[in-house]
C-alpha positions as CSV (number, residue, x, y, z in Angstrom):
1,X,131.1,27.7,171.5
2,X,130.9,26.7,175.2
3,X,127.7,26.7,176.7
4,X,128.5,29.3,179.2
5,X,129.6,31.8,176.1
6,X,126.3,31.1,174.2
7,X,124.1,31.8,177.5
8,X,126.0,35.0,178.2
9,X,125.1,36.3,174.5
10,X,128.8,36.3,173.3
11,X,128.6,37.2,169.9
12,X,130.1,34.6,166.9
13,X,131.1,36.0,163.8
14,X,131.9,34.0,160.6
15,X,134.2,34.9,157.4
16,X,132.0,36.3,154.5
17,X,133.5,34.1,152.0
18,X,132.6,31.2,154.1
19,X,128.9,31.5,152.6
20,X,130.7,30.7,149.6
21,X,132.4,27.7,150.2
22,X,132.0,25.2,147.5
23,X,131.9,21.3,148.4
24,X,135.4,20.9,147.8
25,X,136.9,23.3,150.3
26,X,138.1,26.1,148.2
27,X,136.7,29.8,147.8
28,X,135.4,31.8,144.0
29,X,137.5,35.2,144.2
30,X,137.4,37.7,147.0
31,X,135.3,40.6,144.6
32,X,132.3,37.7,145.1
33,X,132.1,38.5,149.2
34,X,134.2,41.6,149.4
35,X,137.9,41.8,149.1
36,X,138.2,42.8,152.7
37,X,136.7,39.0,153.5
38,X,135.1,40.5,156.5
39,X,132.9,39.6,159.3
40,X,129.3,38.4,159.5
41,X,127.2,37.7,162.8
42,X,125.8,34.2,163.5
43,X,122.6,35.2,165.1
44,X,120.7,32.4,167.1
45,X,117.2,31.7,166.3
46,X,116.1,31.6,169.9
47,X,113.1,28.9,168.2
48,X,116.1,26.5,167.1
49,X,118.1,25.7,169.8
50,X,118.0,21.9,170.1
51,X,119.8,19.7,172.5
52,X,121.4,16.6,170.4
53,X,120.2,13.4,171.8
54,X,122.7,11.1,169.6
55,X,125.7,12.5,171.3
56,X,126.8,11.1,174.7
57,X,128.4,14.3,175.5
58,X,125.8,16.8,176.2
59,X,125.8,19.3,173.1
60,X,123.4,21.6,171.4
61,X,123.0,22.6,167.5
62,X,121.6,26.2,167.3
63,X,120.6,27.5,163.3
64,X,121.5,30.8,162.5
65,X,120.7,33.5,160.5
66,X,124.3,35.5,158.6
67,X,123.6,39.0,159.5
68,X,125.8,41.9,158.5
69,X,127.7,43.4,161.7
70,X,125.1,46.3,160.5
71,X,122.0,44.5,161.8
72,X,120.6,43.4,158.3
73,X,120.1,40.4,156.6
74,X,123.6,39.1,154.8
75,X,122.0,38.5,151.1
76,X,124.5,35.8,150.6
77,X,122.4,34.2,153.4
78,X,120.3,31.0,151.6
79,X,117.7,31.4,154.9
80,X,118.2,34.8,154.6
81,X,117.0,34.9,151.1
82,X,113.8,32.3,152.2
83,X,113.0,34.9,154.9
84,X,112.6,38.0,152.4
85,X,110.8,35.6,149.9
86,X,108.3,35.1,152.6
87,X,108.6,38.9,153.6
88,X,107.0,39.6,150.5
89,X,103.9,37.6,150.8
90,X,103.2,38.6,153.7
91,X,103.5,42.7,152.3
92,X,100.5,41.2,150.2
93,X,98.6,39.8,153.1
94,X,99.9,36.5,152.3
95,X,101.4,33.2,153.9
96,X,103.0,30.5,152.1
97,X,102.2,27.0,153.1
98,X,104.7,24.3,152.3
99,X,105.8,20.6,153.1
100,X,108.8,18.6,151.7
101,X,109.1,15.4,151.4
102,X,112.7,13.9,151.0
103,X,114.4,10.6,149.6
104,X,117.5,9.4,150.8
105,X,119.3,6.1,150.8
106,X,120.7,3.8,153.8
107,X,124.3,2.0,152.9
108,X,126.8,-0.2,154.1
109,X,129.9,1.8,154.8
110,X,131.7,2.7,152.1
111,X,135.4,3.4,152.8
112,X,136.8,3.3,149.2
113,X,135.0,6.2,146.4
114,X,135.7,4.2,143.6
115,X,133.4,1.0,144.8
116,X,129.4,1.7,144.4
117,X,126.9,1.8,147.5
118,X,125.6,-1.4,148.6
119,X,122.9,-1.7,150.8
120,X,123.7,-3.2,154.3
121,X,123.6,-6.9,155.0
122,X,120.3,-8.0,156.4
123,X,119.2,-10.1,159.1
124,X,119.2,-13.3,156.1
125,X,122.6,-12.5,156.0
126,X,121.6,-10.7,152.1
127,X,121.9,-7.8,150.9
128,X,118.3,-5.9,149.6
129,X,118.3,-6.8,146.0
130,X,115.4,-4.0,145.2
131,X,112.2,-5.5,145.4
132,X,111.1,-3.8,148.2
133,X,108.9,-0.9,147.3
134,X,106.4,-0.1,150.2
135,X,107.7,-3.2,152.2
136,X,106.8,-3.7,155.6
137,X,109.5,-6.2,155.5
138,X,112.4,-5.6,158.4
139,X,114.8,-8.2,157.5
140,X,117.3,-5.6,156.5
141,X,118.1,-5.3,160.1
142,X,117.4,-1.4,159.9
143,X,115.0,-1.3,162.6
144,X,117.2,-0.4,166.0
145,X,118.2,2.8,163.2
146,X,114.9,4.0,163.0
147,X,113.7,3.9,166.1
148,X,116.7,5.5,167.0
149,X,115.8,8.4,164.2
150,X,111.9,8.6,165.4
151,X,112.9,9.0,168.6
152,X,115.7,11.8,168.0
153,X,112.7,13.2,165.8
154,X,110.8,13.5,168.3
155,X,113.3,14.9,170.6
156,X,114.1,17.8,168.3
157,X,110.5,18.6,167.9
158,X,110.6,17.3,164.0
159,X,106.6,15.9,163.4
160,X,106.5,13.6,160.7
161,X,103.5,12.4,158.7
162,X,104.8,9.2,156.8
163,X,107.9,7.0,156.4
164,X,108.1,4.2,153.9
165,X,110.6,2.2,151.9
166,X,111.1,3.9,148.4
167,X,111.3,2.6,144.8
168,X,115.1,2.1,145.3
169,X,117.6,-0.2,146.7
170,X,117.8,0.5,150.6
171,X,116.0,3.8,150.1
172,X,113.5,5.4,152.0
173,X,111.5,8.6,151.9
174,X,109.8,10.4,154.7
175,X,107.2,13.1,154.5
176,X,107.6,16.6,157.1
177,X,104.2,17.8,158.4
178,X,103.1,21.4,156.5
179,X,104.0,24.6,157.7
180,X,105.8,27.7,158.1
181,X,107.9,27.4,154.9
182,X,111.1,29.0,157.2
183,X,110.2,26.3,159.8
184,X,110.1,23.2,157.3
185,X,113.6,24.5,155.7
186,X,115.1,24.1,159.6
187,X,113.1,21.0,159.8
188,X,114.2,19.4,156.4
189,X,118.0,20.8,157.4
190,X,118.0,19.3,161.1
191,X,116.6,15.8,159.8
192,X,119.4,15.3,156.8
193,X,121.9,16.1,160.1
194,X,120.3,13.6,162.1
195,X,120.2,10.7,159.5
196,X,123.7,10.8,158.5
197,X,124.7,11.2,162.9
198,X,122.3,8.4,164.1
199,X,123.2,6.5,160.6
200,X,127.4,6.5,162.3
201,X,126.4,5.4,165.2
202,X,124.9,2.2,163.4
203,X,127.7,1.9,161.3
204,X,125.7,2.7,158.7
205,X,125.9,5.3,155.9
206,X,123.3,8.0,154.9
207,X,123.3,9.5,151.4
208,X,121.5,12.0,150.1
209,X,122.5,12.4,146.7
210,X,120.4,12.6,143.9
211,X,121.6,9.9,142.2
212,X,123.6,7.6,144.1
213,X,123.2,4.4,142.4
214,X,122.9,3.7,138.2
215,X,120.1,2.0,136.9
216,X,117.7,3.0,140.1
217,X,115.4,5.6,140.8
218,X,117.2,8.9,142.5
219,X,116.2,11.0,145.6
220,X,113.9,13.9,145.5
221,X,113.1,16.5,147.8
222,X,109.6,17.5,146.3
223,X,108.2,20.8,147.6
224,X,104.5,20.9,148.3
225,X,103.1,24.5,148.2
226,X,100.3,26.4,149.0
227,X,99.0,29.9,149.8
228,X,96.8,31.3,152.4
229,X,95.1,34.9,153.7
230,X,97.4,35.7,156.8
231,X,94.6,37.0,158.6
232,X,91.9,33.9,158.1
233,X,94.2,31.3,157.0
234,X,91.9,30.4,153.7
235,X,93.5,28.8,150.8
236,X,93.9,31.4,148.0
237,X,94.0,28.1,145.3
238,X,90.1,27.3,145.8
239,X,87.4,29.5,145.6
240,X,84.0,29.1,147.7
241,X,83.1,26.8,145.5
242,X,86.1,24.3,146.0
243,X,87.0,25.5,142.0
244,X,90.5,26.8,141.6
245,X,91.2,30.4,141.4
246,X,93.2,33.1,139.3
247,X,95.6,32.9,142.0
248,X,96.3,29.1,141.7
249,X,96.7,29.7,137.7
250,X,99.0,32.6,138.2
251,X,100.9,30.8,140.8
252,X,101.6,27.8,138.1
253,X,102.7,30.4,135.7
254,X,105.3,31.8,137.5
255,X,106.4,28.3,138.0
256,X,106.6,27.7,134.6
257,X,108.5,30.9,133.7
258,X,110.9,30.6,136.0
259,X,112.2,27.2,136.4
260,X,114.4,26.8,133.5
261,X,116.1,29.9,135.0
262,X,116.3,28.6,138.6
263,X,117.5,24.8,138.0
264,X,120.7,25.5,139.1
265,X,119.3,26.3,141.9
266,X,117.0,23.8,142.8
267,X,119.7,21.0,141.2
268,X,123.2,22.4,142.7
269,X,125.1,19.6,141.5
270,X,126.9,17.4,138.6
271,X,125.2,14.1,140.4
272,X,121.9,16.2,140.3
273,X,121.5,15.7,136.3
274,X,121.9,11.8,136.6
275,X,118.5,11.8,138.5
276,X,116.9,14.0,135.6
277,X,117.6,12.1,132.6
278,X,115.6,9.3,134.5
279,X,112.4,9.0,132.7
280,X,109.9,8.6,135.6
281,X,109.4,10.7,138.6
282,X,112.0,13.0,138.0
283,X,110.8,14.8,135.4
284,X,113.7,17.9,133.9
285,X,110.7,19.8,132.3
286,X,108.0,22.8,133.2
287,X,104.9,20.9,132.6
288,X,101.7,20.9,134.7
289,X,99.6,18.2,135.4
290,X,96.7,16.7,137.8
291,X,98.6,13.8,139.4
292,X,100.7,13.0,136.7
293,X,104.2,12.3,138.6
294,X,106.1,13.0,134.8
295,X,105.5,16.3,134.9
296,X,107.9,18.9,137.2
297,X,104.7,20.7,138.6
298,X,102.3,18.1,139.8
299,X,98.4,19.0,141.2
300,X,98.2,16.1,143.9
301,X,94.9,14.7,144.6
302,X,93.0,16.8,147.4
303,X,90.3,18.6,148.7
304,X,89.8,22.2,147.7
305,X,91.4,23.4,151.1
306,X,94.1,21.1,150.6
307,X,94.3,22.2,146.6
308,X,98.8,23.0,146.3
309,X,101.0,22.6,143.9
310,X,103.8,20.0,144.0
311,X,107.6,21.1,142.7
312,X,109.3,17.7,141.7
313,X,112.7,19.3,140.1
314,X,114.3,19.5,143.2
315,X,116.4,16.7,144.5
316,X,117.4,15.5,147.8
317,X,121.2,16.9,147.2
318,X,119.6,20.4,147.4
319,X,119.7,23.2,150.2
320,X,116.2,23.1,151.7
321,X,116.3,27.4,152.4
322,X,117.0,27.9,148.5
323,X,115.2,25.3,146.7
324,X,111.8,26.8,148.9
325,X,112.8,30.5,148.3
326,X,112.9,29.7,144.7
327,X,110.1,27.7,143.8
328,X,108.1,30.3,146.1
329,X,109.7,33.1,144.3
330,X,108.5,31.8,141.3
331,X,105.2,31.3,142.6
332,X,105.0,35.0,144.0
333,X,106.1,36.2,140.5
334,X,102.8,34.7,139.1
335,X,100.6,35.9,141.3
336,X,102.2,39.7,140.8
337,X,102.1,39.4,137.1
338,X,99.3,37.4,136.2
339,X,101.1,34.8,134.7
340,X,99.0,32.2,132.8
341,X,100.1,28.8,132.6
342,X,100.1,26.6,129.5
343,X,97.8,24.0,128.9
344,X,97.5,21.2,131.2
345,X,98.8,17.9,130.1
346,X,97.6,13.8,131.6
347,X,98.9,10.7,130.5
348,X,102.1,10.4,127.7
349,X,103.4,13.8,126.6
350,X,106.4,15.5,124.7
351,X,107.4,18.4,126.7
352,X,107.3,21.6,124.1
353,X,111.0,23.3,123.8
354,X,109.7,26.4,126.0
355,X,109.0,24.1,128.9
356,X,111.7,21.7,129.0
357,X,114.8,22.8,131.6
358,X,118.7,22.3,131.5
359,X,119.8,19.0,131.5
360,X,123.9,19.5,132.6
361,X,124.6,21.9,135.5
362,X,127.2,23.6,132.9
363,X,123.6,24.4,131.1
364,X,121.8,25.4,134.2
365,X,124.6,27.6,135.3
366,X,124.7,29.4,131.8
367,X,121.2,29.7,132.1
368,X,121.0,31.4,135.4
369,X,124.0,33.8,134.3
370,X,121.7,35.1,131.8
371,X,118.8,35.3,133.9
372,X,117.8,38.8,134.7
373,X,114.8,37.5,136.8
374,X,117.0,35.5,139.1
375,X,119.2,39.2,139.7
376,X,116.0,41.1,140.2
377,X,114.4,38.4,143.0
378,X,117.6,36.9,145.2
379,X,120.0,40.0,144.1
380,X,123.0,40.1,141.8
381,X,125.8,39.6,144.9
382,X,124.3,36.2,145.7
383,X,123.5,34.7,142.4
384,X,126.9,35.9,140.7
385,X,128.2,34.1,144.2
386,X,126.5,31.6,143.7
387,X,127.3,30.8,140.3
388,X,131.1,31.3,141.1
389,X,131.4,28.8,143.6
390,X,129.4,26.4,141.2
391,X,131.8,26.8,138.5
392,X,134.9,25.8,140.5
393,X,132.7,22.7,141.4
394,X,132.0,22.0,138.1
395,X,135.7,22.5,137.1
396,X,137.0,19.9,139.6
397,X,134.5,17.6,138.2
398,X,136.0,18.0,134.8
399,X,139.3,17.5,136.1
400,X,138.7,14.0,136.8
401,X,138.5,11.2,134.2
402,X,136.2,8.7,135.2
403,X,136.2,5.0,135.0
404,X,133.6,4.9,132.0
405,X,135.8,6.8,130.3
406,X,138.6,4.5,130.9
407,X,136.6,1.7,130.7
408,X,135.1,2.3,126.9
409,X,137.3,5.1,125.2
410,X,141.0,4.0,126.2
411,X,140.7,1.2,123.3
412,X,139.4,3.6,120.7
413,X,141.0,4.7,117.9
């Protein structure tokens, strides 16, 4: 839209199906977003309007809420959905309190799909051969890219809290500053656009998949959560004492029941699974645990006021608006029930059958289709959406023969 249209308060209206896109281009049936296929409002958030200070022409990105021509809320809206889960604490005199932190990896260009990644040559004229864990080290010759991304951070009003070279080849990890769970969703959405337009411009390539490379550690995008009184801003987890509370408990519960019902949500992908079956620090189960990083709900060492609880199930690959409205969904759905969580578990475990989670999205998405719970909390239009548009992903992937396949079965018998 031209600048002079957005200032004048022209209205732009979007296709309903278009919510339901899926990565490859193509649509689920019309009965999913209405037959008629027609019109929803793009709404500015007047709060998110950011000038883009990569691009040399003089543009602007504004998020949007989907809203009905009606006035409400379209409930195939992913931030729409994070806005009602939030709308429902604060019915309760609550406020959620989140931060994410996300993984991602920095490659060479990579003009042909077939090839894997490689991470760019460095200033030795090498490439990073993955021994670089928490390296200060800048002979990768990445260092004109990030200043380049801490200064577009700070241009779009993005505070960051730490930024360090991960456990994988070329891959890095920065943690957002806690908030407003709405506000980190636009935050962790606006920095994934940034990497991959300031990663072009060095003729380098961003990727946030979960698991871009075999035989190294995938991307996360852990959600960090807590809850507070509206009114006095106290943390609901610890009690006067510093001990936790029934609410903190209840909260972990509703973790635990739910997630095996919402993986598909917080791992959207066919590539999402290959980070699971990793062994460490993704863990694919409903465990709890004080700083243990194998289990999917992780207590991180704090002060009371600080006490949260840490989601690791979701990956980097997933939409920031859902993967918060679910795991705080979940959370909410504790607290209203009084949901007790199992036993806590430290050092080497075997996750019991009622806590582990779907290990194939074909699982995940059967799972979900099952799931009253996810019907009764996000709706039945957006999760049967939701599911269709998964399923036409998940049939292109299995019209593809990859080169493992080739490579191993062709000279069976």
């Amino acid at each position: 839209m031209t600048a002079e249209g957005f200032l004048e308060g022209r209205r732009l209206q979007l296709a309903r199906g278009v919510l339901l896109q899926c990565i490859m281009g193509g649509y689920p049936p019309s009965r999913f977003y209405g037959s008629d296929d027609g019109d929803l409002a793009l709404v500015a958030d007047p709060k998110q309007v950011h000038r883009l200070p990569w691009s040399q022409q003089p543009r602007a990105l504004a998020i949007c809420d989907a809203d009905e021509l009606t006035g409400e809320s379209s409930r195939l809206s992913t931030r729409g959905q994070l806005k009602a889960v939030v709308a429902r604490y604060a019915a309760l005199g609550l406020a959620p309190v989140v931060a994410t932190e996300l993984e991602f990896f920095v490659f060479a260009p990579n003009p042909d799909p077939t090839q894997p990644f490689q991470p760019p040559m460095g200033l030795d004229g090498r490439r990073e051969d993955g021994h670089s864990a928490f390296s200060v080290s800048s002979n990768n010759g990445l260092r004109p890219f990030f200043s380049e991304v801490y200064a577009c951070m700070a241009a779009l009003g993005l505070p960051r809290d730490t930024f360090m070279h991960e456990m994988g080849v070329s891959q890095f990890e920065i943690n957002l500053l806690h908030g407003d769970p709405l506000l980190l969703a636009d935050q962790t959405f606006l920095f994934k656009h940034l990497l991959k337009e300031v990663a072009l411009k060095h003729g380098l390539t961003v990727v946030c998949m979960a698991k871009p490379l075999a035989h190294t550690p995938g991307s996360s995008m852990h959600i960090h959560q807590s809850v507070v009184e509206a009114d006095s801003g106290r943390n609901v987890f610890s009690d006067e004492a510093g001990e936790p509370t029934a609410a903190f408990r209840h909260f972990i519960g509703g973790q635990q029941a739910c997630l095996a019902d919402f993986t598909a949500l917080f791992a959207p992908n066919v590539n999402s699974y290959q980070r699971l079956c990793h062994p460490f620090a993704s863990p694919n189960n409903a465990c709890w645990s004080h700083d243990n990083r194998s289990a999917g709900l992780r207590i991180p060492a704090s002060s009371p006021v600080a006490r949260r609880v840490e989601n690791r199930l979701p990956g980097a690959d997933a939409n920031p608006y859902l993967a918060i409205a679910a795991s705080l969904a979940a959370g909410l759905y504790g607290i209203e029930h009084r949901l007790e969580p199992s036993a806590a578990i430290q050092g080497e475990f075997e996750v019991p059958d009622n806590l582990s989670l779907p290990c194939t999205l074909h699982a995940a998405l059967e799972r979900l289709k099952r799931s009253h719970l996810a019907k009764e909390l996000f709706g039945t239009e957006f999760i049967e959406g939701y599911i269709a548009s998964k399923t036409l992903e998940l049939t292109s992937f299995f019209d593809e023969i990859t080169p493992w396949e080739r490579r191993v079965l062709a000279a069976q018998a």
